[in-house]
C-alpha positions in Angstrom: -12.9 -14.0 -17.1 -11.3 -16.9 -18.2 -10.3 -19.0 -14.7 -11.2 -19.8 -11.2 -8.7 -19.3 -8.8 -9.5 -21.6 -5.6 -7.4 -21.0 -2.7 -7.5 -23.9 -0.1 -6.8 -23.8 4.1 -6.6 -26.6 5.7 -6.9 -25.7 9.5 -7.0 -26.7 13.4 -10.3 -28.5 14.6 -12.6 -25.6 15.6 -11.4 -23.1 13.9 -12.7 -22.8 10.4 -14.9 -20.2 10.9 -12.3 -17.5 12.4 -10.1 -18.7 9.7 -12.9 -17.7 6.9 -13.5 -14.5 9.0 -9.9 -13.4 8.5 -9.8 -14.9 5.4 -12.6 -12.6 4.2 -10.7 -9.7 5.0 -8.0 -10.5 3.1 -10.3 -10.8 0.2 -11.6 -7.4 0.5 -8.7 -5.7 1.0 -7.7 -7.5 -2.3 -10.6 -6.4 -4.0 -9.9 -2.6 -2.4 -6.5 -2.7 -3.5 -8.2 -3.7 -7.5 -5.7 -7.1 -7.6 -9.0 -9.1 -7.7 -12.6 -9.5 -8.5 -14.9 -10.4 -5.9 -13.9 -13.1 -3.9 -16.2 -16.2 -2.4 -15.9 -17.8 0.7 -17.0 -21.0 2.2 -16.0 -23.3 5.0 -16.6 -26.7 6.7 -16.4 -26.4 9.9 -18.1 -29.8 10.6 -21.7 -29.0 10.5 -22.1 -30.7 7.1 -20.9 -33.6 5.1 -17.3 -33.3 3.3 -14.2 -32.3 4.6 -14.3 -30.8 7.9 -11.6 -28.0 8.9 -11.4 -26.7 6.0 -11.7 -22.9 4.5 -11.9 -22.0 0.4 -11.8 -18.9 -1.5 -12.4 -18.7 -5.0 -12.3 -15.5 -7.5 -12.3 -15.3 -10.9 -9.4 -13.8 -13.2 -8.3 -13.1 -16.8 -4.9 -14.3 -16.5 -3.0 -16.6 -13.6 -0.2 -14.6 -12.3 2.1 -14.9 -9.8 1.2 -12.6 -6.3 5.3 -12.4 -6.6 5.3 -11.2 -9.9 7.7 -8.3 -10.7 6.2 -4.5 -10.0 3.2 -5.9 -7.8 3.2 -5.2 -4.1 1.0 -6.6 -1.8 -1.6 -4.4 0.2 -0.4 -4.6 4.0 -3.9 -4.7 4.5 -3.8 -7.9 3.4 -0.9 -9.1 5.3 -2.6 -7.5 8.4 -6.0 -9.5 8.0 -4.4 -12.7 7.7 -2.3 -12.3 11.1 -4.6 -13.5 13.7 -5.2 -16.6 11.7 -1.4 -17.8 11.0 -1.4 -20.3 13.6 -4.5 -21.9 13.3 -3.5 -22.7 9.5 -2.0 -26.6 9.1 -1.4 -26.6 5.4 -2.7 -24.5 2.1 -2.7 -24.9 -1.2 -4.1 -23.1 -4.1 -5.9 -24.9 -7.6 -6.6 -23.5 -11.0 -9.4 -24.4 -13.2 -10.3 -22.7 -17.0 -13.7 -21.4 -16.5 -16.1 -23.1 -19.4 -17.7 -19.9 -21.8 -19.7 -20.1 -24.7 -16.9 -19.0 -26.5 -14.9 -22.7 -25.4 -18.0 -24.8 -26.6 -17.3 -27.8 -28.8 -19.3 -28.9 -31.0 
């Protein structure tokens, strides 16, 4: 797998952890559906140091592609697991970085 894919939620006070519930459930039904590996999950829901309010998931892939792409149709599993959450979610954004392999080594 050549990239992590790190989706970020920014999200009311109090809520990160119901966000990274339904958040979860979205990844599995991903994962069920086969349109991504394993997924992790983490939050800050102000218990620790770092940004507070906030909710990541991170999976690994082969290829970035678009969840819009032509042909692909996403689960409405999905779409159902992220409805109880809508509202509680301020602002997202999603980051890419090329996972380092032995094969990328430098020398």
């Amino acid at each position: 797998m050549s990239y992590v894919i790190r989706r970020v939620f920014i999200v009311k006070p109090g809520s990160a952890r119901k966000v990274a519930t339904t958040v979860a459930k979205q990844a599995a039904a991903y994962e069920e559906a086969g349109q991504r590996s394993p997924s992790r999950l983490y939050f800050n829901g102000g218990t620790v140091p770092g940004e507070k309010d906030r909710v990541y998931m991170e999976w690994t892939a082969d290829v970035i592609e678009s969840p819009y792409r032509e042909g692909n149709v996403i689960p409405q599993t999905v779409r159902d697991a992220g409805t109880p959450s809508r509202d509680l979610i301020e602002e997202s954004f999603i980051e890419f970085y090329e996972l380092m392999v032995p094969a990328k080594f430098q020398d």
